[in-house]
C-alpha positions as CSV (number, residue, x, y, z in Angstrom):
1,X,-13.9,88.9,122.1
2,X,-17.5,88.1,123.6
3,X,-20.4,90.5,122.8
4,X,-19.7,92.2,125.9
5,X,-15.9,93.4,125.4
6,X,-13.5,90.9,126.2
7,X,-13.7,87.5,127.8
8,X,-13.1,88.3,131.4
9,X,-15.4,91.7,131.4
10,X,-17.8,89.9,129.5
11,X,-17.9,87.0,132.2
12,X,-18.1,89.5,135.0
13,X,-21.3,91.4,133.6
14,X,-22.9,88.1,132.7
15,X,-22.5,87.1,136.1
16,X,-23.6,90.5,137.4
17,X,-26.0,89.5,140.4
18,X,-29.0,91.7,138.0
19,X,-28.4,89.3,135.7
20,X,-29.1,86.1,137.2
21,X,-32.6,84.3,137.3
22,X,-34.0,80.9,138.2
23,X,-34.3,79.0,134.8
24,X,-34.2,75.6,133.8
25,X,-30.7,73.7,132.5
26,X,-33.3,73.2,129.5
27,X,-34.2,76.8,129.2
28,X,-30.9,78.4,129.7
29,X,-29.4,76.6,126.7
30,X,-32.6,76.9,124.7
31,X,-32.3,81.0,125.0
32,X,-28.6,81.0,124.9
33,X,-28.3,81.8,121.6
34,X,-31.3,84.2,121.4
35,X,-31.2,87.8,122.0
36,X,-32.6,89.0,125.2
37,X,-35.1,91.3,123.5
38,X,-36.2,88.5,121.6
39,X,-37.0,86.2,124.2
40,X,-38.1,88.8,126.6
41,X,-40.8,90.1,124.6
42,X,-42.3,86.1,123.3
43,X,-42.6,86.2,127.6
44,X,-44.3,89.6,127.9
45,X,-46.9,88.7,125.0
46,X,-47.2,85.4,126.4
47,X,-47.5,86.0,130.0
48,X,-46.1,90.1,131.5
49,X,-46.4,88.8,134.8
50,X,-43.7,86.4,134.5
51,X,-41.5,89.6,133.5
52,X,-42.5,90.7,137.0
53,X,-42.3,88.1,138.7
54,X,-38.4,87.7,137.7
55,X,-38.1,91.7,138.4
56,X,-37.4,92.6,134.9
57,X,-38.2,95.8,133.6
58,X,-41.2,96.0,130.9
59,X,-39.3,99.1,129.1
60,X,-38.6,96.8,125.7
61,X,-35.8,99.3,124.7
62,X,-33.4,98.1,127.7
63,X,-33.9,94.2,126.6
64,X,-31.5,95.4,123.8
65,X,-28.1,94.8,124.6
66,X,-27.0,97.9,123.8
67,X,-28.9,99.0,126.9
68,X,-27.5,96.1,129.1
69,X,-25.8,98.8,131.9
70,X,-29.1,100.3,132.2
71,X,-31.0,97.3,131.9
72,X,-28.6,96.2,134.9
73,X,-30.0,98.7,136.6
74,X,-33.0,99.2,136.3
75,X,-33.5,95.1,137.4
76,X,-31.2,96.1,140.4
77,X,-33.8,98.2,141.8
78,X,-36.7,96.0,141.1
79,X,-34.8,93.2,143.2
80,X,-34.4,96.0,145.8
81,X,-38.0,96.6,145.8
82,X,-38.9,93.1,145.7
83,X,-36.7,92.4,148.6
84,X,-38.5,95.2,150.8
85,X,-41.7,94.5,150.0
86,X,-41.0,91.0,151.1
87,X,-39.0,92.2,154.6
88,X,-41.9,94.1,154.9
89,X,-44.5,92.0,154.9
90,X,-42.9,89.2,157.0
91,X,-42.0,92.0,159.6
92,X,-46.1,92.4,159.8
93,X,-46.2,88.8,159.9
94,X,-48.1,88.4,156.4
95,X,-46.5,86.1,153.6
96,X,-45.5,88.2,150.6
């Protein structure tokens, strides 16, 4: 049993499509054993703007993963917004 439930719904909300970011072989199985709110907050104290960058919420509470449904959503509508903003601006013809 994963830390998620079991195997398979563990594998499909650690694929979730809010869960996914652009990291590094290297990274990934440097923070694979590390708890999200661990890692997440060394990147917020190092550099917060990475956090946004990636569209992750700065509320600390939903790094636990006790919060990981919320925390799913609350990144899903950060990507939404991100993808807007960037329709937007390439509709007016301006790189995001």
């Amino acid at each position: 049993m994963s830390k998620y439930g079991n195997h398979k719904e563990g594998k499909r909300k650690a694929d979730d499509i809010a869960n996914i970011a652009v990291i590094s072989h290297e990274t990934n199985l440097r923070l694979s054993d590390t708890p999200p709110n661990d890692y997440l907050a060394a990147i917020d104290d190092q550099d917060p703007a990475l956090l946004d960058q990636h569209c992750i919420t700065r509320d600390r509470k939903l790094w636990d993963i006790q919060h990981y449904p919320e925390f799913l959503e609350e990144r899903r509508v950060l990507l939404a917004k991100a993808a807007q903003n960037l329709v937007d601006c390439l509709l007016e013809g301006q790189l995001p």
